[in-house]
C-alpha positions in Angstrom: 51.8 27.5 -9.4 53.8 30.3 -8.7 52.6 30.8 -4.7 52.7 26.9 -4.2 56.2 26.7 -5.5 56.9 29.8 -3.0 55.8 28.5 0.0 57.1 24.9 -0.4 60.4 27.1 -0.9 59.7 29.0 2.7 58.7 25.0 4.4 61.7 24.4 2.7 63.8 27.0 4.6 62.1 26.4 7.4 63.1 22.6 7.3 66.6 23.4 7.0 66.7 25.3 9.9 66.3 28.9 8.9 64.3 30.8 11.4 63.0 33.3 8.9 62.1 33.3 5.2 60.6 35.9 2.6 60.6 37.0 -0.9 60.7 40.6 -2.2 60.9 41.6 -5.6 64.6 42.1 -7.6 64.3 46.0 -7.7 66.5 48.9 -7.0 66.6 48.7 -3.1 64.4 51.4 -1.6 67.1 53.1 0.5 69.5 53.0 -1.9 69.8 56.8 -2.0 70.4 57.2 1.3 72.9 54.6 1.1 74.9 56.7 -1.4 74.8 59.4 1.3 76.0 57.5 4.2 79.0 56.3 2.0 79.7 60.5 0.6 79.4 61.4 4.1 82.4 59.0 5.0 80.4 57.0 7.3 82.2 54.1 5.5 85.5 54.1 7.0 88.2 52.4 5.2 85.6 49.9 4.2 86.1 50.6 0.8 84.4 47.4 -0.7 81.0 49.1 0.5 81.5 52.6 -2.2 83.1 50.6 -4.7 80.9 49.9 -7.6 77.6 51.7 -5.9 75.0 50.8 -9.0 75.5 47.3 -8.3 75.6 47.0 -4.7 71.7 48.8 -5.3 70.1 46.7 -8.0 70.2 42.8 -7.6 69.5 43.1 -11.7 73.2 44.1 -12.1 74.3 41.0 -9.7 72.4 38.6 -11.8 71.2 39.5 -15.2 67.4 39.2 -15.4 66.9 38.6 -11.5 63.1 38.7 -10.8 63.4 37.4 -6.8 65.4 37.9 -3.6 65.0 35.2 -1.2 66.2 36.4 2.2 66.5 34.0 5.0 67.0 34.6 9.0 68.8 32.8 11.5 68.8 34.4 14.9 72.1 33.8 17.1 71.0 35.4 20.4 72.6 33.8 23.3 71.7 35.1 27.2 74.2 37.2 28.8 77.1 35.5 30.3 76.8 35.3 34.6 77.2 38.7 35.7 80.9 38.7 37.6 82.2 37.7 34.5 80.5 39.7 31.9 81.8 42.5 33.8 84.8 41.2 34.3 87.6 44.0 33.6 90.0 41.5 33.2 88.0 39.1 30.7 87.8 40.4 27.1 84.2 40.4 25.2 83.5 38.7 22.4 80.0 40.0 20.1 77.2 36.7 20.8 77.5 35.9 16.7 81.1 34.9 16.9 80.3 32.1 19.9 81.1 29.5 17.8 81.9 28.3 14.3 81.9 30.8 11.1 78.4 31.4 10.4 79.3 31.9 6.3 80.2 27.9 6.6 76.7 27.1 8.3 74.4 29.0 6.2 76.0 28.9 3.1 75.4 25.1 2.6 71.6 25.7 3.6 71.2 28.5 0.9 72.6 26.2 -1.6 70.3 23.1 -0.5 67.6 25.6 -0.6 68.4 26.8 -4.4 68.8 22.9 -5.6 65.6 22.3 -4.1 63.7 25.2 -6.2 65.6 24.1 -9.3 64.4 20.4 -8.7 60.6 21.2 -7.8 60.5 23.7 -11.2 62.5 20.8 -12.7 65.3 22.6 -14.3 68.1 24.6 -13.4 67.3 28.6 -12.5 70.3 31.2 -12.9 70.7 31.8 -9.0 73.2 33.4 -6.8 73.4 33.2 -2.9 75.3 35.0 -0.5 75.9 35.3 3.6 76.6 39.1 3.8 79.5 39.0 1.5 77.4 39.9 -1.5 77.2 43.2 -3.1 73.4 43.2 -2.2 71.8 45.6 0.4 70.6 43.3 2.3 68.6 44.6 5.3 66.9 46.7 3.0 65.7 43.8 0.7 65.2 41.6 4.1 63.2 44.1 5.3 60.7 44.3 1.8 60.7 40.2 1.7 58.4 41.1 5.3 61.6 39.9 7.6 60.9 43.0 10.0 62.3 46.8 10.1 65.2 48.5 10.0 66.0 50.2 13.7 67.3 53.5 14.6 71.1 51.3 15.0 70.4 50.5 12.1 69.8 46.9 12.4 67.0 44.4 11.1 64.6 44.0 14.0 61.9 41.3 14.0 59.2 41.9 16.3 59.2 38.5 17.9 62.7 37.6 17.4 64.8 40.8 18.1 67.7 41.5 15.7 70.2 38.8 16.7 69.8 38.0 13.2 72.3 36.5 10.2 70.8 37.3 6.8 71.4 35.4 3.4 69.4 35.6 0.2 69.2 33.9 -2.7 69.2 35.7 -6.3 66.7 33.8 -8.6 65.5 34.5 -12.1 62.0 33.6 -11.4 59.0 35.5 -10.2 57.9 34.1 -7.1 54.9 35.3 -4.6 56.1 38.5 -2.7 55.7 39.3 0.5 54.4 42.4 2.2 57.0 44.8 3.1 57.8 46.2 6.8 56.5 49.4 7.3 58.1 51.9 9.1 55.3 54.1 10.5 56.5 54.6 14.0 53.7 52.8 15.8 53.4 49.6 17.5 52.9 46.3 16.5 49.8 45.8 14.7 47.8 44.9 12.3 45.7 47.3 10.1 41.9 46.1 9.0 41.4 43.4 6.3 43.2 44.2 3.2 45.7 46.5 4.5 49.3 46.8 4.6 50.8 44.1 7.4 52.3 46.7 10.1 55.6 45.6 12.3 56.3 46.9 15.6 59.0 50.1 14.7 61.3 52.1 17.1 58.8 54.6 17.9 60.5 57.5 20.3 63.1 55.0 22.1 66.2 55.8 21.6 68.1 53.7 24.0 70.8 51.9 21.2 71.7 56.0 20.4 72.2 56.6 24.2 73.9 53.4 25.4 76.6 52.9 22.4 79.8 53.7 24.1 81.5 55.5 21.6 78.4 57.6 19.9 78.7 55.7 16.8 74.9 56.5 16.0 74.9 60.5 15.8 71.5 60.2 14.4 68.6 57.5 14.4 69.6 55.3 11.4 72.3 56.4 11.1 75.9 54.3 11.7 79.4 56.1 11.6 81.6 53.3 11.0 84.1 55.5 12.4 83.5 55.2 15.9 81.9 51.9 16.0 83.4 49.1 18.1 82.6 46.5 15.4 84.3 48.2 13.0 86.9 49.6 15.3 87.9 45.7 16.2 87.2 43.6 13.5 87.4 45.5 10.0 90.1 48.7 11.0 93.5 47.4 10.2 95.3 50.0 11.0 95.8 51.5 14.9 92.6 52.8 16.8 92.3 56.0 17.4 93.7 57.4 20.9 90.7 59.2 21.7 88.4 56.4 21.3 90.4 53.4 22.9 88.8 54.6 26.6 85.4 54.0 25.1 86.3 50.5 24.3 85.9 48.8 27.3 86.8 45.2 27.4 85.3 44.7 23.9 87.8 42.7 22.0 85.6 41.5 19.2 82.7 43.3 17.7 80.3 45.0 20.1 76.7 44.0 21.1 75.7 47.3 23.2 73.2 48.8 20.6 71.6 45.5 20.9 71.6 44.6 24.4 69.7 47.7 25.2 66.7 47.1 22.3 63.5 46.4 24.1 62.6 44.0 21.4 65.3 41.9 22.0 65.0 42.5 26.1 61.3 41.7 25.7 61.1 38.9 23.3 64.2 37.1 21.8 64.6 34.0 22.7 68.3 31.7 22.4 68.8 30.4 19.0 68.7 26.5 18.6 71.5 26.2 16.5 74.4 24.2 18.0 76.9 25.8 16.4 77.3 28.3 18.4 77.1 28.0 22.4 78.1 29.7 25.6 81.7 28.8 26.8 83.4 31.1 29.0 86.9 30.8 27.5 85.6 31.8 24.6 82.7 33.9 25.1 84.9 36.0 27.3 88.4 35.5 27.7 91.2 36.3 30.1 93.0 38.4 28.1 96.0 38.1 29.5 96.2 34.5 28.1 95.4 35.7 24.7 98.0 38.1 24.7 100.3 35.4 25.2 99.1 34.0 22.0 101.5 33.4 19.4 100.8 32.0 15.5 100.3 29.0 16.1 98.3 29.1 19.4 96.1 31.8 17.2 95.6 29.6 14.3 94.9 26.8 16.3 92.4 28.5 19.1 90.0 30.2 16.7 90.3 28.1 13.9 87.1 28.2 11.9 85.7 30.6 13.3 85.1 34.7 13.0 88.0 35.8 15.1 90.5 34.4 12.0 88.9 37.7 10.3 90.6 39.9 12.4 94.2 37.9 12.8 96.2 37.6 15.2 97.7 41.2 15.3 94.2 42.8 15.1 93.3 40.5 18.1 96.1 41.4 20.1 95.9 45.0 19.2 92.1 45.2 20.3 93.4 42.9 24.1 95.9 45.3 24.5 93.7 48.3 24.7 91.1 46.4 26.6 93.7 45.9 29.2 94.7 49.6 29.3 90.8 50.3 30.1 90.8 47.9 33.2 93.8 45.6 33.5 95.9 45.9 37.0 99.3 45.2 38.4 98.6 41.4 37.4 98.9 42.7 33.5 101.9 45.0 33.1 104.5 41.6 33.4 103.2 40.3 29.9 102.6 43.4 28.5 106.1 44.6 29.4 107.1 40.8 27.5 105.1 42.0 24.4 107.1 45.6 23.8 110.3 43.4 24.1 109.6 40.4 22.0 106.9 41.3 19.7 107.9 41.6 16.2 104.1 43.0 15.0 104.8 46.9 15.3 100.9 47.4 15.9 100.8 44.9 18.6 103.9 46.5 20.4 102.3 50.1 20.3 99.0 49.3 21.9 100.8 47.6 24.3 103.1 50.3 25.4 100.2 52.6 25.2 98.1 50.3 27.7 101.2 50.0 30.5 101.1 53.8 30.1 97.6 53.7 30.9 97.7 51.3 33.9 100.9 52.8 35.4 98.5 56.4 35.4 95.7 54.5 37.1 97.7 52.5 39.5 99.8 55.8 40.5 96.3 57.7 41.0 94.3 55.0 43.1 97.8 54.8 45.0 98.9 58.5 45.3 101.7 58.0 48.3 103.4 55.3 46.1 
């Protein structure tokens, strides 16, 4: 009963689109120690939401009283690199490949909750359940990796084997024991599979440690290990505050989280393959931007470009704040006019001191490449 009723839940998942789709037990997640570490060590950030309340963030049990199951669901989002000349495009901003589109929450959320009405209905009555899309205080690539989903890398991101780690997760809390699946194991070999009756083995990171090299701003000091601190993700999208001086050079022309640790993986470089999903899809003046037509953005324009979709998180002064250091990194002549507009007019302070601080920036470059000027 209980493994039939599990795997017409995964063909389930699998009808609604999910890519992904495994069940580990509602335990104390295994890194859950080392979690409390990261968060001592500050590698938080401001991100307070993550240290808040620790005990439950680590056992699903304290989520939902008397949770036996997490179901955890993949979607992969990976997109193929934009054309060359204007990926690397100095004056084009870069947008991470999961916020191509519409909000993921409003996509998978739905599913999640189809999927949970459908377990209820095939038990034939209603289960104490609880789903979430990354907002939940669950750990969730640790769980996603027991439930069999693939292994956590040395950035510190889920990595499926044959999929790469463009990946949204979601899980479902459910009161009701259902057939596990074999974890990931993290032995540092490649992928394989041990003799008859063995653990399942998944490919690991084994001694590559390109996503530690390649991140721009050194945000992994140590394999699996993330300082939110220095990371461009963080830096653009959850930091409300300015960014730091030192670390705006490292930025590039990322405006909106950061796909470098990614980009780099050999399993994605090898084996990940564009997502189906229509929701999200490669379009240039969105993808990546002129960025001196967003920083004429005002309110309205804001609200009405990215409407439903991640860039709201970060509002319009984060926005701004992030296009005016990526045009200190590698705007020209062409950017100083509307900068120069935005230190006049602007009435968001941290909008007006990026800005001021990037026509510093480009008057220092323009004056060096053009020394008898």
């Amino acid at each position: 009963m209980t493994i039939s009723l599990t795997q017409q839940i995964k063909e389930k998942a699998y009808d609604l689109g999910f890519d992904l789709i495994g069940v580990a037990p509602a335990d104390r997640a295994p890194h859950a120690d080392a979690f409390r570490r990261w968060v001592a060590q500050g590698h938080a950030a401001e991100m307070k939401w993550l240290s808040c309340d620790p005990h439950r963030r680590e056992n699903p049990r304290l989520v939902l009283p008397h949770a036996q199951s997490v179901v955890v669901v993949g979607l992969s989002y990976f997109l193929l690199d934009p054309p060359p000349e204007l990926w690397n495009d100095p004056s084009r901003g870069r947008i991470a490949r999961y916020a191509w589109g519409l909000d993921y929450h409003s996509i998978m959320l739905p599913r999640l909750h189809e999927l949970g009405d459908f377990a209820e209905r095939e038990i034939g009555h209603s289960l104490n359940q609880r789903a979430y899309v990354d907002t939940g205080p669950v750990l969730e690539r640790d769980f996603a990796a027991q439930a069999g989903l693939g292994f956590i890398g040395k950035n510190t991101m889920l990595i499926h084997p044959k999929i790469g780690s463009y990946l949204f997760l979601g899980e479902i809390l459910i009161d009701r024991e259902l057939a596990y699946d074999e974890p990931a194991i993290d032995n540092g070999a490649s992928c394989q599979t041990t003799s008859p009756g063995q653990p399942k083995r998944v490919g690991t990171c084994g001694n590559c440690t390109r996503c530690l090299e390649t991140c721009p701003t050194h945000a992994l000091p140590a394999p699996y290990i993330l300082d939110s601190n220095r990371c461009i993700s963080y830096l653009t999208i959850e930091l409300k505050g300015k960014i730091p001086i030192e670390l705006r050079p490292l930025l590039g022309n990322w405006i909106f989280g950061c796909d470098a640790c990614q980009e780099i993986c050999p399993w994605v470089r090898r084996y990940a393959q564009p997502t189906r999903e229509k929701f999200l899809s490669y379009n240039p003046e969105f993808a990546i931007p002129k960025l001196t037509d967003l920083m004429r953005l005002d309110d309205a324009a804001f609200r009405a470009r990215f409407k439903g979709t991640p860039l709201q998180r970060a509002k319009r002064r984060g926005l701004l704040r992030n296009v005016a250091v990526a045009l200190s990194n590698g705007g020209g002549p062409e950017a100083l006019p509307i900068l120069e507009q935005t230190v006049k007019q602007e009435p968001e302070p941290l909008i007006r001191e990026h800005a001021l601080w990037a026509i510093k920036q480009i008057q220092v470059r323009l004056n060096r490449n053009n020394p008898l000027c």
